[in-house]
C-alpha positions in Angstrom: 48.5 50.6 -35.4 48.0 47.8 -33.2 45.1 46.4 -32.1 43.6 45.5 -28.9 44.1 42.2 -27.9 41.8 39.6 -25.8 42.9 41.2 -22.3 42.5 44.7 -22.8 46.0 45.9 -23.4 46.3 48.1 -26.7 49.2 49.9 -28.2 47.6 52.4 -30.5 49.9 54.9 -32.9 48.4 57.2 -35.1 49.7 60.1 -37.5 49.6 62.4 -40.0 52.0 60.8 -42.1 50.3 57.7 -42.4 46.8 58.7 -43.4 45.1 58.6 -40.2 42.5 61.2 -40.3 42.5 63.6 -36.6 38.7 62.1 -36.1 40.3 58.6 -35.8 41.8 59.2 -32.9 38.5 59.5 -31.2 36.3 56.9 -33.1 39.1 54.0 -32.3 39.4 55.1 -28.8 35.7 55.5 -28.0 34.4 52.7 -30.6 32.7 55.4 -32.8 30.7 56.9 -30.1 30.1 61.0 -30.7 31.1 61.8 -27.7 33.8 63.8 -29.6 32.2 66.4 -32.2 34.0 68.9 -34.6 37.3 67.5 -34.1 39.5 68.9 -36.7 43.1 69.3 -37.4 44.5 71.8 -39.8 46.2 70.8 -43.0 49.1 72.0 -41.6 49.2 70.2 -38.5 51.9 67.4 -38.1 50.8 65.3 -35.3 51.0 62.0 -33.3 48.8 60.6 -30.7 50.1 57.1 -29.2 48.0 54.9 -26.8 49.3 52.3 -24.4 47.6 50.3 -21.7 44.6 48.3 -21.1 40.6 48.9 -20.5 41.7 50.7 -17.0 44.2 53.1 -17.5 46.3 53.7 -20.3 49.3 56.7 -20.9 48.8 58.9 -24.1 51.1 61.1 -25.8 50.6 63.7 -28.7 52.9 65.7 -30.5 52.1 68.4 -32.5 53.4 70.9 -35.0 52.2 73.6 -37.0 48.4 74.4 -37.6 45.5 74.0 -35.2 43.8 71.1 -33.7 40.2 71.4 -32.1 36.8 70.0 -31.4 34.5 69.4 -28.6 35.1 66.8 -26.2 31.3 65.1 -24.5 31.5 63.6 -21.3 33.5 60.5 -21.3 34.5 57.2 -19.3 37.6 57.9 -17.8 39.6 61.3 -15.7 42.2 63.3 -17.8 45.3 63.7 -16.4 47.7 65.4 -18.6 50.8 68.0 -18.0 52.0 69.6 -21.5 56.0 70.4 -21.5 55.5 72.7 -24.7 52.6 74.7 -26.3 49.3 75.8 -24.8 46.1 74.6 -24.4 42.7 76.4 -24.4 39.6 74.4 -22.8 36.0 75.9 -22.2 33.8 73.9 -19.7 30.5 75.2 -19.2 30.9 77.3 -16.1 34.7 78.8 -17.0 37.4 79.2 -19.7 41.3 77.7 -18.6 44.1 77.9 -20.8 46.5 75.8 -19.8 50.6 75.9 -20.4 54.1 73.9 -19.4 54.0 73.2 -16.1 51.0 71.5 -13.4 49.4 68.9 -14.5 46.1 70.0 -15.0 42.6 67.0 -14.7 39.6 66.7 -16.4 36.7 64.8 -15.2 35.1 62.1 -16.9 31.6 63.6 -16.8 32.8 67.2 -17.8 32.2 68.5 -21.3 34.2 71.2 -22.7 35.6 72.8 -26.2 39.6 73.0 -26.9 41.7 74.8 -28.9 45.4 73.7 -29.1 48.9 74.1 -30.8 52.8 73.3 -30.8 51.7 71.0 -28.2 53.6 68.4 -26.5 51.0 66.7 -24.3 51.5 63.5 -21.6 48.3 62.3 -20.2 47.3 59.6 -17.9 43.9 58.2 -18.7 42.5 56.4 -15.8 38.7 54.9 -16.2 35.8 55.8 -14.0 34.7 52.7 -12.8 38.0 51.8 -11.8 39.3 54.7 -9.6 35.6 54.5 -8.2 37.0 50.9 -6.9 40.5 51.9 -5.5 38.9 54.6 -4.0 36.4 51.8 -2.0 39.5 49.8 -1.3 40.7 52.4 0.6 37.8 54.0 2.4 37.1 57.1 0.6 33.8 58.7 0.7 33.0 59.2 -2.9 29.6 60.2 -4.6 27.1 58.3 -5.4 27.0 60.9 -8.7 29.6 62.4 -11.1 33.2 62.2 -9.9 34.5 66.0 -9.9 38.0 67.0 -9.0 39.5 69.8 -8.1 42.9 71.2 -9.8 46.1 70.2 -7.4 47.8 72.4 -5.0 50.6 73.9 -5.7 52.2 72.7 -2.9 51.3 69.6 -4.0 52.1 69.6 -7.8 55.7 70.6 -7.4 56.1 67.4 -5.8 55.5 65.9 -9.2 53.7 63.2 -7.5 52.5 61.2 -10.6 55.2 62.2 -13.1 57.3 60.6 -10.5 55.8 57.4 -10.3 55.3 57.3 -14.1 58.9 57.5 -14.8 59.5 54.3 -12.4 56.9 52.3 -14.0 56.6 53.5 -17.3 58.9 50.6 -18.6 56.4 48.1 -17.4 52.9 50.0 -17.9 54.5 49.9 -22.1 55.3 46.3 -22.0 52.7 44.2 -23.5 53.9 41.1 -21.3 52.2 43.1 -18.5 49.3 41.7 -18.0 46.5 40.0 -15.6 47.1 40.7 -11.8 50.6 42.4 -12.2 49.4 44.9 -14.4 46.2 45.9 -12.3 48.5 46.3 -9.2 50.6 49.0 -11.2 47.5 50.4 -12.4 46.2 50.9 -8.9 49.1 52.8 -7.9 48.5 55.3 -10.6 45.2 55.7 -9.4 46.0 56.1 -5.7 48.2 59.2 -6.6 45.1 60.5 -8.5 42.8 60.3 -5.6 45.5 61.3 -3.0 46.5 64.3 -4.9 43.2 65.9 -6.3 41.0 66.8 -4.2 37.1 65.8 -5.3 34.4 68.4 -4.9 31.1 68.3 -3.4 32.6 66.1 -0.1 29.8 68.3 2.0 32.3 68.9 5.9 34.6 66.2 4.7 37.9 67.1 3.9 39.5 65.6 0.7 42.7 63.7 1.9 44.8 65.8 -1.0 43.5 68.7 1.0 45.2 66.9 4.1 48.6 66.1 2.3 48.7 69.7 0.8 48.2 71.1 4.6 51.0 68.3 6.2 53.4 69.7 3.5 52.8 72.8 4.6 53.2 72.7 8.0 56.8 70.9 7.4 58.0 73.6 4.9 56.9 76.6 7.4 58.5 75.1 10.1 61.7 73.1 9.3 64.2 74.7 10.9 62.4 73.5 14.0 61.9 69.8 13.2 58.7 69.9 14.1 57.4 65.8 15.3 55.4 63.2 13.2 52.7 63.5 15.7 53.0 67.9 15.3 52.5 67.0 11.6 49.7 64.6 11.8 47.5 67.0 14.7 48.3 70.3 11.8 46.9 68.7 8.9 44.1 66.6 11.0 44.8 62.7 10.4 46.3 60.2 12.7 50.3 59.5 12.5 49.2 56.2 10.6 47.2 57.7 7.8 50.0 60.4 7.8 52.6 57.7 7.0 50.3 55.9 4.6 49.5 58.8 2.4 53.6 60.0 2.3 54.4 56.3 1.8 51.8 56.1 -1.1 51.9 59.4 -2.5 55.8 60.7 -2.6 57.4 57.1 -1.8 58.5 58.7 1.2 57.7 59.0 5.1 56.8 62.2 7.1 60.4 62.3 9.0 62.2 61.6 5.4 60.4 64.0 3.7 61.0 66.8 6.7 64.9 66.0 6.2 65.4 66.2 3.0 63.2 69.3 2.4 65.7 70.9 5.2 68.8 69.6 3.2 67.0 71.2 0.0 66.8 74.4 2.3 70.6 74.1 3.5 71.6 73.7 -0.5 69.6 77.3 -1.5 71.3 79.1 0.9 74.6 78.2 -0.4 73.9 78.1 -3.9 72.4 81.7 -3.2 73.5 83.1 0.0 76.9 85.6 0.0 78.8 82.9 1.5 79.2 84.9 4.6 77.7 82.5 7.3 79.6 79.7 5.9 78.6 75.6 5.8 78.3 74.7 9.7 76.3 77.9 10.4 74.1 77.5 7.6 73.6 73.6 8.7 72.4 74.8 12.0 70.0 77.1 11.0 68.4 74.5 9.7 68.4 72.1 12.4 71.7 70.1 11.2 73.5 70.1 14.7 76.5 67.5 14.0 78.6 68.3 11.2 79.7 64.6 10.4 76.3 63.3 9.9 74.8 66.7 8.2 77.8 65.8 5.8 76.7 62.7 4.9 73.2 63.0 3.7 74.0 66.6 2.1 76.3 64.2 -0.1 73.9 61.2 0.0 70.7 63.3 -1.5 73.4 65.5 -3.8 76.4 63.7 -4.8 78.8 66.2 -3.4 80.2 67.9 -0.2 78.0 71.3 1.2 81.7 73.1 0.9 82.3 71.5 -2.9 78.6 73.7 -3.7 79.6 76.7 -1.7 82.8 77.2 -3.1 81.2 76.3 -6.9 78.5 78.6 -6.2 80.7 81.8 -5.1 83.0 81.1 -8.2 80.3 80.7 -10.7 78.5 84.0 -9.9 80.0 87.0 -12.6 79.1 89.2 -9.7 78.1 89.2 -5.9 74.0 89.1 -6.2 71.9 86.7 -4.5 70.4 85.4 -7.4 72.1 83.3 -9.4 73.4 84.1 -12.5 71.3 81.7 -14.6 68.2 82.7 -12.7 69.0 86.8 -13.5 69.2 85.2 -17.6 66.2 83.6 -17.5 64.6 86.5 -15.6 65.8 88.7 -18.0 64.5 86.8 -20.7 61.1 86.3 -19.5 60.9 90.4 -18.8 61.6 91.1 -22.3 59.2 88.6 -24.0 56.6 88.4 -21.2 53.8 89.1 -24.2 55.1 86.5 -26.8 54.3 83.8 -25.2 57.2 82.0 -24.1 57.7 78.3 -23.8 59.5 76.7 -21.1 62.5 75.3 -23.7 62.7 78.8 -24.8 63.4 80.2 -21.1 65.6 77.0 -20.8 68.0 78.0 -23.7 67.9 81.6 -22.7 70.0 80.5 -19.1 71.9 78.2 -21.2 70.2 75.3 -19.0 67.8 72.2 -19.8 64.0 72.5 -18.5 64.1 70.4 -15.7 67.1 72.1 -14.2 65.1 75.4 -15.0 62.9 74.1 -12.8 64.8 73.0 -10.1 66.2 76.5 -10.0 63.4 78.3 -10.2 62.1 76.5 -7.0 65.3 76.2 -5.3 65.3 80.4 -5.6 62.2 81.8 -5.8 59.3 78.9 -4.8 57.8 78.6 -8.4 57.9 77.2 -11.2 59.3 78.9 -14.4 55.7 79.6 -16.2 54.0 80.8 -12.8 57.1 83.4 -12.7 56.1 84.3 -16.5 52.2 84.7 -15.6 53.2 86.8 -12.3 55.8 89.1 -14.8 53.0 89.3 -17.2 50.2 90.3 -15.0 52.3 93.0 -13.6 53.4 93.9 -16.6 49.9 94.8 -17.8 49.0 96.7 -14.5 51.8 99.0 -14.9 50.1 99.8 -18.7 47.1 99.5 -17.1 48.0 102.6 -14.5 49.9 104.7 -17.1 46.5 104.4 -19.6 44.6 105.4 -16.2 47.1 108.3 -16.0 47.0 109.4 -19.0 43.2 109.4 -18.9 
């Protein structure tokens, strides 16, 4: 374990294989406050929990295995942002229970209490401290409360953007390196917290409309009505901000503008309906129902945003399949898979090996093919899996 050093930055390991007791984790991170109570960790949980960043905003990590881990968690200085990629998570606030599993990232305000249950978890979390998203949120205008900071879960719209995971991956080499520091590392800081304010909507904003609430409507609009191209200034008047804040917010948010964003989520359109259609309509007239109306250029940035040309993915696509479905045949495996084991509790690297695929392309498919991710499909097989025993025990009745 290493300790913190004069400006703020901390690289903080601990384990179960090196003594550290679970309650550690809590009393080095919060300087022995109780704001953590009945934390516990089975004997037979193998975990480790790893730190890194300074007084503002640090990334976390813990691993788990076997047993149980628990406690109750008192309102705190910093927002909770964490995704988990295996396990599941149970956490009881005072006004409602949420368990949460692979897939969204999922926030926790700083002023909220709640109890938590967890195991086999895999968790990443971005810590990011009150008082500091308070003062990018000033630096940019937003109205915030004068009392607690509440926020709202993200969109799905939203979250499969992967917003923050995005920009984590770019700067994680330099938010871990301890030669970070001063100026440089408040600036990458910053944009961390941007993302957090863009993308979560805050409660209790009265007639104002949380910006998130204004990206999640923009993105929308552009997915409803691709195929007709619709303007930067349509976009702007749909989701109610001017074209500048538009263009800030995509520019901030998804490293991206309005127009860009519009074109490649058309491209992303073109691909599906190759990858999935019966081939019938062929490249050009597939193109054009999306709004592609010269083939030389359409040819270009199909290969620019996937490495290869629209006919190389048809003809790939039509020779893969083992029969002539829409679906694809990876998709109808992991289907399958989920259908038969919707009550066990699946994980997203289970699902992943079933199709034979990694997780992230899982994912990619999954929203290339059906609009959702891999665990929303299991939820939705699993509810309607226990309405149809919930009809037959009515009929039965």
């Amino acid at each position: 374990m290493t300790a913190p050093s004069a400006n703020g930055f901390r690289r903080l390991r601990f384990g179960d294989g090196d003594g550290s007791d679970y309650s550690a984790i809590f009393e080095a991170e919060y300087h022995g406050s109780d704001f953590a109570s009945d934390t516990f960790a089975t004997n037979d949980a193998r975990y480790e929990y790893t730190v890194v960043g300074d007084d503002d905003l640090t990334l976390r990590t813990m691993r788990a295995e076997g047993g149980k881990r628990g406690g109750v968690i008192g309102p705190r200085d910093d927002h909770v942002v964490f995704w988990l990629t295996k396990g599941r998570l149970d956490m009881h606030f005072a006004d409602r229970s949420r368990t949460v599993e692979p897939g969204s990232p999922y926030i926790a305000s700083a002023s909220e209490a709640y109890r938590f249950e967890s195991s086999e978890t895999v968790y990443n979390g971005v810590h990011v401290a009150d008082r500091f998203l308070r003062q990018v949120g000033r630096d940019l205008g937003f109205r915030l409360p004068d009392g607690p900071l509440l926020f709202e879960q993200q969109d799905e719209v939203v979250a499969r953007q992967e917003p923050l995971r995005h920009l984590i991956r770019e700067l994680g080499p330099m938010l871990v390196d301890d030669r970070v520091v001063g100026p440089m590392r408040t600036a990458l800081n910053r944009r961390l917290a941007v993302v957090v304010l863009d993308t979560f909507p805050l409660r209790n904003r009265g007639s104002d409309v949380p910006l998130a609430n204004r990206l999640r409507d923009a993105i929308r609009f552009i997915e409803s009505n691709a195929a007709d191209r619709p303007s930067v200034p349509d976009i702007a008047a749909a989701c109610g901000l001017s074209q500048r804040g538009l263009q800030d917010v995509f520019a901030r948010t998804l490293d991206s503008t309005p127009h860009r964003f519009l074109r490649d989520h058309r491209l992303d359109r073109v691909r599906r309906d190759l990858l999935h259609g019966d081939g019938a309509d062929g490249v050009t007239t597939t193109a054009r129902r999306w709004g592609f109306t010269n083939p030389g250029r359409f040819a270009v940035a199909y290969r620019d945003r996937f490495g290869e040309d629209p006919a190389t993915t048809l003809r790939s696509s039509l020779a893969a399949r083992p029969d002539t479905g829409r679906a694809s045949w990876r998709l109808r495996k992991a289907l399958a898979f989920i259908e038969a084991h919707a009550d066990d509790g699946v994980t997203l690297q289970e699902i992943a090996d079933a199709a034979g695929i990694r997780p992230r392309r899982l994912q990619q498919l999954f929203q290339e093919e059906r609009g959702e991710s891999p665990m929303s499909a299991v939820r939705s097989i699993r509810g309607a899996s226990e309405r149809s025993r919930a009809a037959g025990t009515r009929a039965l009745d």
